[in-house]
N, C-alpha and C positions, 0 to 999 in steps of 0.2 A: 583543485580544491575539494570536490565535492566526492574525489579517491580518497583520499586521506581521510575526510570524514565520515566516510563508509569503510575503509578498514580502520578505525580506530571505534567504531563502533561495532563492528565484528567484534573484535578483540574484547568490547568490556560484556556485549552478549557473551562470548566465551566464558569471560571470567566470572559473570555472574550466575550462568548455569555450573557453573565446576566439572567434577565427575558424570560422564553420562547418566542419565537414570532411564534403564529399560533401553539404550541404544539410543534414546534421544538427545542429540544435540545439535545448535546451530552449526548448517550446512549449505555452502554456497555451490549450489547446481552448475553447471558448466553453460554460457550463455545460449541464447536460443535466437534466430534470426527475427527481424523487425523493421524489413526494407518497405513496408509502408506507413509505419510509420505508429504511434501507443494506441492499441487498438481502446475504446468508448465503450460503456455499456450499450450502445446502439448495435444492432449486427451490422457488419460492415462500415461502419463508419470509424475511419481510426483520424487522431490528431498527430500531426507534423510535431516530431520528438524534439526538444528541446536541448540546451548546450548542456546542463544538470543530468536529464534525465538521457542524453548519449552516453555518458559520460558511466554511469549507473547501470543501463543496460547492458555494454561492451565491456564491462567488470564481469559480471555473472548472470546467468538468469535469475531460477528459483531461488532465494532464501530463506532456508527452511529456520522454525524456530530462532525468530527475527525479530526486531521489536514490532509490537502491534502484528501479532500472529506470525504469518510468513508470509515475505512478501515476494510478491508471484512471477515468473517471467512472462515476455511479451506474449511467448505462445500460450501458457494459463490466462492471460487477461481474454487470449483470444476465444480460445478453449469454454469462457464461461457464455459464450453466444449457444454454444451445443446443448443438445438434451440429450444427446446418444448414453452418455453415461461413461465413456470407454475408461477414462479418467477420473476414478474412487475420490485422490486427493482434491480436485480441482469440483467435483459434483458437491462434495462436503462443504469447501469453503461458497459454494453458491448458494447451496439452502441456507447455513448459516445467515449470511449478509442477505438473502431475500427475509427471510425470517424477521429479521433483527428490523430490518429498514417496513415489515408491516407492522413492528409496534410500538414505533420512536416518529414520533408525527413529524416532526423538526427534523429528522435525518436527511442526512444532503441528495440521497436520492428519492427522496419524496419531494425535495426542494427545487433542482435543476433536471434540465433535461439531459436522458441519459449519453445525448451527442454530447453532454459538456463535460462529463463525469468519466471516467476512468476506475476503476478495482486497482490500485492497487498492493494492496495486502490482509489479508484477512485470518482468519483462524478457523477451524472444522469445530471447536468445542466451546469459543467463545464468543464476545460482541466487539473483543478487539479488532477495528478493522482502520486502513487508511483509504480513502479518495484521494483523487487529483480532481480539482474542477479546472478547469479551463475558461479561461475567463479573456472578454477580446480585448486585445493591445498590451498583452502580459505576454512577457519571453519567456516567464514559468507558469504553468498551472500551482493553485493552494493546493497546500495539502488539509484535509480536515478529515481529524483522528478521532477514533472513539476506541477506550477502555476504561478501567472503575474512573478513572475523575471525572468522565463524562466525554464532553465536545472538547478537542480543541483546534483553533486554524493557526498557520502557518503558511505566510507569505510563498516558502520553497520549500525547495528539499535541502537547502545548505542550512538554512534556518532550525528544519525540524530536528536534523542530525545535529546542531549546536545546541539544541535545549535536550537530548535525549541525550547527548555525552554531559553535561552539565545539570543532569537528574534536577532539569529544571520542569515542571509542573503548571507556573503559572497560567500559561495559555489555557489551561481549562476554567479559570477566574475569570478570563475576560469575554465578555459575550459579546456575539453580532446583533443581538437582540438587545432591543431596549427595555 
């Protein structure tokens, strides 16, 4: 299920970028291994991947120019524990999402701890970015998205990719906060 709703979202990312502009367009990297499991913003602490997110992973790693920036493969998530710098693309989207998360008080990494949280997808130039939280007794971790509408959560990732093909919005309407 969660294949088809990830290429039929490739497909309208495609179709909504059209012609390249400057060489840019959405591009799904060839996958990257992940035998411990979605690595956390913690170093070394990864969470046991999920039936969605195998499913996701064993499709593609990197995809570039994605919804909500690009969203990363297992080895970028891992990649964002490093300071070495080796990696331009993956240094970019870390200052971004550090940046962004010290001036958004409410931002879920200011909120949860980073064993619970996940990177993944973010952007080099903007504050679109998605988390996974992880949450105990859930078979999926939330996804909770930021771009211009703000916050929004999503129970999964079949969820987030049904209102992202149905350019549906609402989730930014509804708050966790009272």
């Amino acid at each position: 299920m969660v294949k088809d709703l990830i290429e039929a979202a490739f497909a309208t990312t495609v179709e909504l970028w059209g012609e390249p502009v400057e060489g840019i367009r959405p591009t799904m990297w060839p996958t990257t291994p992940f035998a411990d499991g979605i690595p956390t913003l913690q170093p070394g602490v990864f969470r046991p991947s999920s039936p969605m997110l195998e499913e996701r992973f064993k499709l593609f790693g990197r995809w570039t120019t994605a919804s909500h920036g690009h969203w990363l493969s297992a080895s970028d998530m891992q990649a964002l524990w490093s300071d070495d710098g080796t990696d331009p693309f993956v240094e970019d989207v870390k200052q971004m999402r550090v940046a962004s998360a010290e001036g958004w008080p409410n931002e879920v990494s200011v909120l949860f701890r980073p064993e619970r949280l996940s990177f993944f997808a973010g952007s080099e130039y903007s504050n679109e970015k998605i988390y996974l939280l992880w949450l105990d007794f859930e078979d999926e971790p939330e996804l909770w998205v930021y771009d211009a509408n703000g916050e929004s959560r999503y129970r999964d990732l079949a969820a987030y990719l049904q209102a992202y093909l149905a350019d549906d919005v609402s989730a930014a309407s509804r708050s966790w906060r009272a």
